[in-house]
Gaussian input, Z-matrix of N, CA and C with variables (Angstrom, degrees):
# hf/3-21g

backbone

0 1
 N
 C     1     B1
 C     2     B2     1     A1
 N     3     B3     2     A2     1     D1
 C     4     B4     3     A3     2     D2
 C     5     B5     4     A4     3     D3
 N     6     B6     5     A5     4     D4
 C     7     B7     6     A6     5     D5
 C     8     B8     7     A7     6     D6
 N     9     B9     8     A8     7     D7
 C    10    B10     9     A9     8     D8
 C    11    B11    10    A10     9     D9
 N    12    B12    11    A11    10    D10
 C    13    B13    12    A12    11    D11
 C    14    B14    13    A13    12    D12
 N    15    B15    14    A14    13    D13
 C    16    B16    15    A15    14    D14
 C    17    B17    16    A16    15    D15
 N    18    B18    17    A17    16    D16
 C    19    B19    18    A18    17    D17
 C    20    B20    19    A19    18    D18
 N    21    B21    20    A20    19    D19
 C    22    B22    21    A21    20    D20
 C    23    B23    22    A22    21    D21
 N    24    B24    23    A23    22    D22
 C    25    B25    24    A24    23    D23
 C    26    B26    25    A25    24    D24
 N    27    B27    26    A26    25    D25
 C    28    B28    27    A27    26    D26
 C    29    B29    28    A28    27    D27
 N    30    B30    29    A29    28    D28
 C    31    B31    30    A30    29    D29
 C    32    B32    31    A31    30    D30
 N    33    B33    32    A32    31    D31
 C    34    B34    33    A33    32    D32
 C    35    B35    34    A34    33    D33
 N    36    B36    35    A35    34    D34
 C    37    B37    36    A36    35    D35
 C    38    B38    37    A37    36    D36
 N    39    B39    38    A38    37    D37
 C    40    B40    39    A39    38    D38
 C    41    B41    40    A40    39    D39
 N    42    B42    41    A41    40    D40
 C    43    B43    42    A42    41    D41
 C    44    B44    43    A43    42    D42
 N    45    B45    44    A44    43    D43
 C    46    B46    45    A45    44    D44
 C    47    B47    46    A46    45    D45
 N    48    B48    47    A47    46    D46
 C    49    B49    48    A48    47    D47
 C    50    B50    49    A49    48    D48
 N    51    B51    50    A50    49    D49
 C    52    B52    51    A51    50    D50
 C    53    B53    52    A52    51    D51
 N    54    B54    53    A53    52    D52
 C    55    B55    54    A54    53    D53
 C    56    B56    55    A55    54    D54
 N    57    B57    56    A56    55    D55
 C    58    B58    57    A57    56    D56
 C    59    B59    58    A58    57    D57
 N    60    B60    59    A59    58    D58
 C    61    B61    60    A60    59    D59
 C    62    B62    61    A61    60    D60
 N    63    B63    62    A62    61    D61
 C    64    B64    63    A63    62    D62
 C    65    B65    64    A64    63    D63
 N    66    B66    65    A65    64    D64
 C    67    B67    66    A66    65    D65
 C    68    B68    67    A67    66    D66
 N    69    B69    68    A68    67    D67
 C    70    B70    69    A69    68    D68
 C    71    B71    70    A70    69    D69
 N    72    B72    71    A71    70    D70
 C    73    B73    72    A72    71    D71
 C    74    B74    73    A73    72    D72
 N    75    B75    74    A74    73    D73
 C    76    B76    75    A75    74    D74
 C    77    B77    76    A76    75    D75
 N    78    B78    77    A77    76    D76
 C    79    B79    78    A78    77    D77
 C    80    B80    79    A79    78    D78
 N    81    B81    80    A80    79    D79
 C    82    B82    81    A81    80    D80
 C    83    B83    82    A82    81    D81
 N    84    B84    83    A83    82    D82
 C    85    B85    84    A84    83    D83
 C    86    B86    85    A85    84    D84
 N    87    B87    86    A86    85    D85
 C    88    B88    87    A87    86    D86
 C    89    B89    88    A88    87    D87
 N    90    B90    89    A89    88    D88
 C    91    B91    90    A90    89    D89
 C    92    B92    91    A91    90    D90
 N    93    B93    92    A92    91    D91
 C    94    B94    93    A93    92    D92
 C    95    B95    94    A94    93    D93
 N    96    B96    95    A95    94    D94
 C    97    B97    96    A96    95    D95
 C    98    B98    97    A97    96    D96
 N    99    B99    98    A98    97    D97
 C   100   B100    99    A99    98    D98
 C   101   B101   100   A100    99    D99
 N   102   B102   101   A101   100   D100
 C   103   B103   102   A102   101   D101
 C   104   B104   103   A103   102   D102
 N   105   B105   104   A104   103   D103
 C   106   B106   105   A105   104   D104
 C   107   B107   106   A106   105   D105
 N   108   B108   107   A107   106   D106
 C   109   B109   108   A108   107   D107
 C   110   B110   109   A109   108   D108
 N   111   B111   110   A110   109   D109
 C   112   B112   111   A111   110   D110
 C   113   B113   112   A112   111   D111
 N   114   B114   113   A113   112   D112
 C   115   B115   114   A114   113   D113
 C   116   B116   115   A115   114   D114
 N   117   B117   116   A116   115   D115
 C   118   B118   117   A117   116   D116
 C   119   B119   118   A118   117   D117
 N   120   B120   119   A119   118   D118
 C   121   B121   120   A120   119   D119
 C   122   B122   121   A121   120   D120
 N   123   B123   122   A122   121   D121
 C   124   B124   123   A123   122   D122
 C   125   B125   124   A124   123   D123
 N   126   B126   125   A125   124   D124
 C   127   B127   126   A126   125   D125
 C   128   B128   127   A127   126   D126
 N   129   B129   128   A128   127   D127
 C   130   B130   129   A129   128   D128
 C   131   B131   130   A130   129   D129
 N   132   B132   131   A131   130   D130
 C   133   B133   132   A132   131   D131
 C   134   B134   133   A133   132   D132
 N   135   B135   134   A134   133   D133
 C   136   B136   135   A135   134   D134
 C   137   B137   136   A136   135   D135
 N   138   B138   137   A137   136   D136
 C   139   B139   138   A138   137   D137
 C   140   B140   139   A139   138   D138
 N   141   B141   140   A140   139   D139
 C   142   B142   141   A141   140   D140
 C   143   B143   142   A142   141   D141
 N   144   B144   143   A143   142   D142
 C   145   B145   144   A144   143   D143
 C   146   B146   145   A145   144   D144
 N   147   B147   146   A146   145   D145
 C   148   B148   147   A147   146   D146
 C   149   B149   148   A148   147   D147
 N   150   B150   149   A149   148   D148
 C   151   B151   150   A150   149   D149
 C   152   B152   151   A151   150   D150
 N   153   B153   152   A152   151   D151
 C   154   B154   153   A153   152   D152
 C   155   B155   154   A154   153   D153
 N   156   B156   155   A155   154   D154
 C   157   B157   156   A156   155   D155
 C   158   B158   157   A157   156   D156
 N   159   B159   158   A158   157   D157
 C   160   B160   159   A159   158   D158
 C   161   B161   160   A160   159   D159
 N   162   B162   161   A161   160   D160
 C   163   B163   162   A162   161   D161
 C   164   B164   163   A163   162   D162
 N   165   B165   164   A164   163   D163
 C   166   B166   165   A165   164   D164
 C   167   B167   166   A166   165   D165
 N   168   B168   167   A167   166   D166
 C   169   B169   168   A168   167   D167
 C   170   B170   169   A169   168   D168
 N   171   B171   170   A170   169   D169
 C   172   B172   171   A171   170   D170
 C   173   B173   172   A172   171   D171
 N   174   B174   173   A173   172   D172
 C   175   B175   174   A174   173   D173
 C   176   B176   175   A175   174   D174
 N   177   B177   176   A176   175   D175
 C   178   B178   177   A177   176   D176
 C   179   B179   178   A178   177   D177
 N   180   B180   179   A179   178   D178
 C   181   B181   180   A180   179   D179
 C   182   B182   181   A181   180   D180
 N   183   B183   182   A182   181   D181
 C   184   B184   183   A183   182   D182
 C   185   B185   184   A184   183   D183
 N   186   B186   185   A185   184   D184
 C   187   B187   186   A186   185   D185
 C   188   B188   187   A187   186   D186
 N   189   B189   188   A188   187   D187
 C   190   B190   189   A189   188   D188
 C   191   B191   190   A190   189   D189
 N   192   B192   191   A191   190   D190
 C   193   B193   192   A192   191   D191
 C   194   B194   193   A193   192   D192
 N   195   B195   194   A194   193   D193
 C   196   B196   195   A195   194   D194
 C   197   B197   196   A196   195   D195
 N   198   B198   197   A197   196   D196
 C   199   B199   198   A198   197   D197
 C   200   B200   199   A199   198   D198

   B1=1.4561
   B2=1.5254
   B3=1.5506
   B4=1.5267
   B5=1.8916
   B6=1.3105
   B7=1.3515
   B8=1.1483
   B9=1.2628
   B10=1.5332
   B11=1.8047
   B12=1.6028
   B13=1.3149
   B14=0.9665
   B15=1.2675
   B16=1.6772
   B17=1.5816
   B18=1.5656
   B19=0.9847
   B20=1.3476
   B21=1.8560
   B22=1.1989
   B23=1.5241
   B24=1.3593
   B25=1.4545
   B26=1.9684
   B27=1.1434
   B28=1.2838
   B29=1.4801
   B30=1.4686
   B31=1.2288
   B32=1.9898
   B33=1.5058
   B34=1.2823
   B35=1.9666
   B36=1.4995
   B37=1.3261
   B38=2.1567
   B39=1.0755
   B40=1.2584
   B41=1.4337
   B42=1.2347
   B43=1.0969
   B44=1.5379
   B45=1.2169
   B46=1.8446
   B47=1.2804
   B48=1.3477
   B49=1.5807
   B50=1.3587
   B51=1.3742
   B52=1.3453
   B53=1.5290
   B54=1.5800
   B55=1.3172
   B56=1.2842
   B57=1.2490
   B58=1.4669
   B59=1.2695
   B60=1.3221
   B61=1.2960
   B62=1.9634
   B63=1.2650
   B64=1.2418
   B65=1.7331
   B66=1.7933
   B67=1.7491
   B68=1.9553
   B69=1.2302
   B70=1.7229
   B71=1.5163
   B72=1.1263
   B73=1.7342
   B74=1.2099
   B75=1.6738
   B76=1.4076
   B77=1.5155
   B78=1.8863
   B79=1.0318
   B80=1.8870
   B81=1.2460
   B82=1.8094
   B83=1.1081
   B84=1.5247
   B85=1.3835
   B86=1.4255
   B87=1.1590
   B88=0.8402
   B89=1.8564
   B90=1.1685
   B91=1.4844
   B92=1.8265
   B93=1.2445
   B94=1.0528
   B95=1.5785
   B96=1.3406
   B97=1.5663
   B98=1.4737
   B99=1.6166
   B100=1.3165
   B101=1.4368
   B102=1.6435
   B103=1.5418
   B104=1.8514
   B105=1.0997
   B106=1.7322
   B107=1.7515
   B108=1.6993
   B109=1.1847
   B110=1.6786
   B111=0.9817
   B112=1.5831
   B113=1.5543
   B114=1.1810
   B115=2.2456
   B116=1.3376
   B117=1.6385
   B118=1.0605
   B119=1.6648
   B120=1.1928
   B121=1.1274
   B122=1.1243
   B123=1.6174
   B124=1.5349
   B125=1.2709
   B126=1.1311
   B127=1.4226
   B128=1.9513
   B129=1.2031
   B130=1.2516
   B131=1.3454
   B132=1.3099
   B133=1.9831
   B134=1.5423
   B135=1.1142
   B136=1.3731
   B137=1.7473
   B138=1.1885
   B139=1.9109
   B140=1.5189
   B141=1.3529
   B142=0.8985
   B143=1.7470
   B144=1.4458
   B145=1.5040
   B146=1.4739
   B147=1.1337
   B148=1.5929
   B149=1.2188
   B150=1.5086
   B151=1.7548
   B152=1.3624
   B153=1.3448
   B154=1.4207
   B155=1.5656
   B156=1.4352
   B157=1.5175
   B158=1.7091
   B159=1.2749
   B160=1.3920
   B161=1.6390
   B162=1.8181
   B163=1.3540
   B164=1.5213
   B165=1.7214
   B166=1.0669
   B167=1.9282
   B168=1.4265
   B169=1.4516
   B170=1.7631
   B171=1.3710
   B172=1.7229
   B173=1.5310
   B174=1.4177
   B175=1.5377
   B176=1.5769
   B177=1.2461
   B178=1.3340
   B179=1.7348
   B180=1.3026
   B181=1.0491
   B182=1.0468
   B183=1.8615
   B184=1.9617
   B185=1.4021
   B186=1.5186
   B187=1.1958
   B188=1.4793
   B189=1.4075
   B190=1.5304
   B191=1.3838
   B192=1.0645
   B193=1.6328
   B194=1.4771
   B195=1.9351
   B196=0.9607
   B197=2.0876
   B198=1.6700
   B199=1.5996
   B200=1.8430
   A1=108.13
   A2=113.39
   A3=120.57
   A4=90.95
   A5=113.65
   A6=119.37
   A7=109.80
   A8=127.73
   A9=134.69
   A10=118.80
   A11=102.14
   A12=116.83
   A13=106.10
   A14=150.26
   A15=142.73
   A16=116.57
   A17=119.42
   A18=119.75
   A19=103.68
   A20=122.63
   A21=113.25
   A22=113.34
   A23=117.71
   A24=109.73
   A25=105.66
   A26=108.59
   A27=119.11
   A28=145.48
   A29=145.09
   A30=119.83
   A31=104.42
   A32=116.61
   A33=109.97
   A34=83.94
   A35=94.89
   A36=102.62
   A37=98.69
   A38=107.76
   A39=129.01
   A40=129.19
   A41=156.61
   A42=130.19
   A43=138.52
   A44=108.21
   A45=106.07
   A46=100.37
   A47=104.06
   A48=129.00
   A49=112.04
   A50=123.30
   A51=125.21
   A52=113.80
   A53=123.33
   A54=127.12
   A55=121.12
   A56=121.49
   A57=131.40
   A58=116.63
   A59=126.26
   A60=128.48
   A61=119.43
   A62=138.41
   A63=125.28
   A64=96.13
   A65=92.28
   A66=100.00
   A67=89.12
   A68=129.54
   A69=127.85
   A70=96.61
   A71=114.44
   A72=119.92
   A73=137.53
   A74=106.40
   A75=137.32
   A76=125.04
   A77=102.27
   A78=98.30
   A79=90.91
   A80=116.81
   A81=143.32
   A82=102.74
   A83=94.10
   A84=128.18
   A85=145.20
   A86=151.42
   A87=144.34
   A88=130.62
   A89=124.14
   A90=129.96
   A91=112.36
   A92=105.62
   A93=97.62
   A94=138.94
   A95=136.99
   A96=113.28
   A97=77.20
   A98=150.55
   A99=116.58
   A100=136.22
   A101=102.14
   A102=104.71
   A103=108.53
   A104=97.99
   A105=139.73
   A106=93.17
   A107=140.95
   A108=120.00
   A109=110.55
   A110=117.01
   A111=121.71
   A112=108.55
   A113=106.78
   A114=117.14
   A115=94.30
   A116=97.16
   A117=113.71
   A118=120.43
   A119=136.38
   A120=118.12
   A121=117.49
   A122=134.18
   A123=122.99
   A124=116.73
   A125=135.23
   A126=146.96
   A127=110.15
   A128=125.18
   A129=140.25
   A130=126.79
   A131=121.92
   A132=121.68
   A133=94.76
   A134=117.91
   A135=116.71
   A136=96.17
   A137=137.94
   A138=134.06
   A139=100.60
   A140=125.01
   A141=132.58
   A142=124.27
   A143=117.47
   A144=130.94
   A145=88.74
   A146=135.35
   A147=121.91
   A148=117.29
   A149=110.95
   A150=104.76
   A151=121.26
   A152=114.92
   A153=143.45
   A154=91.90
   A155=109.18
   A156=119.92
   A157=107.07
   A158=110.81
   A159=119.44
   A160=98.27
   A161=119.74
   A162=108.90
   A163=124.49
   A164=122.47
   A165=115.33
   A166=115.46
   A167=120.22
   A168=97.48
   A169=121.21
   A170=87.93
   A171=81.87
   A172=111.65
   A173=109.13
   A174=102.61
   A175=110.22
   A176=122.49
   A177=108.53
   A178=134.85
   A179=117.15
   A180=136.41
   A181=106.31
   A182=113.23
   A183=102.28
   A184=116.43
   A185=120.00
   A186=160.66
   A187=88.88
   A188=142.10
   A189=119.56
   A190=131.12
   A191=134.36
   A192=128.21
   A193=123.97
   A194=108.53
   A195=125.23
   A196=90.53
   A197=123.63
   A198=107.08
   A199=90.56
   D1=142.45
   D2=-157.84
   D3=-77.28
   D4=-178.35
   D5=162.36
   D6=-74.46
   D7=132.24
   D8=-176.12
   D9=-106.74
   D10=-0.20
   D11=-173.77
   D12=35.14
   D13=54.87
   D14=156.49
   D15=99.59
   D16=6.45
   D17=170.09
   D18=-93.76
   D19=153.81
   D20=171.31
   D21=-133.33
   D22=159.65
   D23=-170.60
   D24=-109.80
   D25=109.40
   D26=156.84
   D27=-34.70
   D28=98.25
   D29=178.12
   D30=-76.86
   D31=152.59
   D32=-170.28
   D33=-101.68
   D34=168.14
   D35=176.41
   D36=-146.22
   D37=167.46
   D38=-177.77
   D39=-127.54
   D40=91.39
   D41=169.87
   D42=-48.17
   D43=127.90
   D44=178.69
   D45=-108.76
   D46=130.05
   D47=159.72
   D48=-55.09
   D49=-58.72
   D50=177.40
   D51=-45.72
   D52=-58.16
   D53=163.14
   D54=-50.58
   D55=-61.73
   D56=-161.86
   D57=93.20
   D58=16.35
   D59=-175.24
   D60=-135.37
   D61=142.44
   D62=167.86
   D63=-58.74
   D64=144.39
   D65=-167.32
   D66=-128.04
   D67=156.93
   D68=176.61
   D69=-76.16
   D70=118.20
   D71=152.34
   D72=-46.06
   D73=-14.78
   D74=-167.54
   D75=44.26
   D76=42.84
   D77=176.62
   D78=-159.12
   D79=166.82
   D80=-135.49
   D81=-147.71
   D82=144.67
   D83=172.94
   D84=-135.30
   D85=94.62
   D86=-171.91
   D87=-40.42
   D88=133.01
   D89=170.75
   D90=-110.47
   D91=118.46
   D92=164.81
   D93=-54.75
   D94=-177.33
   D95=-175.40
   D96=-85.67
   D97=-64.11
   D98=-152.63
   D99=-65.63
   D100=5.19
   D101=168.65
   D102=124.53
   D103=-9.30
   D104=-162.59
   D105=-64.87
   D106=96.99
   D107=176.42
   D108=-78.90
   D109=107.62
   D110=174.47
   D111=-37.16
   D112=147.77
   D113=158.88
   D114=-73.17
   D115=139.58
   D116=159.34
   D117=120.69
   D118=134.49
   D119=173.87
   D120=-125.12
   D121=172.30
   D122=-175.98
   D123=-136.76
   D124=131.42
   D125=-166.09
   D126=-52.89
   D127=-26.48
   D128=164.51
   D129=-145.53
   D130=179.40
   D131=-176.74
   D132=-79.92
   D133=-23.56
   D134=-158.82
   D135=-95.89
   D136=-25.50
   D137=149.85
   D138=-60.78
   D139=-53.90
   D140=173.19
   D141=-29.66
   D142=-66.50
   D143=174.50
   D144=-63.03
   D145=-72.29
   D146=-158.49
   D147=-49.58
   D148=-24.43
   D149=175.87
   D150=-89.70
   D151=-2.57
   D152=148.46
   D153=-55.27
   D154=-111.47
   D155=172.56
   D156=14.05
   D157=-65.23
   D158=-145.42
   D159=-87.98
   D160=-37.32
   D161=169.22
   D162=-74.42
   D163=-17.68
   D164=161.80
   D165=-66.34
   D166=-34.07
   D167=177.74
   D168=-67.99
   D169=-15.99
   D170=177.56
   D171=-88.48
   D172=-18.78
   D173=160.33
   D174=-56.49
   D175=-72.47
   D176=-176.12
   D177=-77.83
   D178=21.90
   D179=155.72
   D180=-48.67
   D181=129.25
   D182=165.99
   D183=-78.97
   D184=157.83
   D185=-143.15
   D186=-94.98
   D187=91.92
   D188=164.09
   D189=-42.01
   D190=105.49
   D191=-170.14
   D192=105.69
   D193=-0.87
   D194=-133.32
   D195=-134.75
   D196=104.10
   D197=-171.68
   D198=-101.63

């Protein structure tokens, strides 16, 4: 698993009536490090980290106009 710098990825869960129990939805989410649950969900941890991956390069992307 890539470095996630402080973001973390969530499994989501649901309750079923029929069960009686929270059951995995089999699908994820990202949390920001300040606690922040991101849009969006992802079919595994591993879609999951890459969309991590992909918002940290645009974090450090330069700023046009921007030293």
């Amino acid at each position: 698993m890539p470095d996630l710098q402080g973001y973390r990825i969530v499994e989501l869960f649901e309750y079923s009536h029929e069960e009686g129990e929270w059951v995995p939805t089999g699908l994820y989410a990202i949390v920001h490090p300040d606690g922040t649950l991101l849009d969006g969900t992802y079919p595994s941890p591993e879609a999951a980290a890459a969309a991590i991956e992909a918002i940290l390069q645009l974090d450090a992307a330069p700023v046009p106009g921007k030293k």
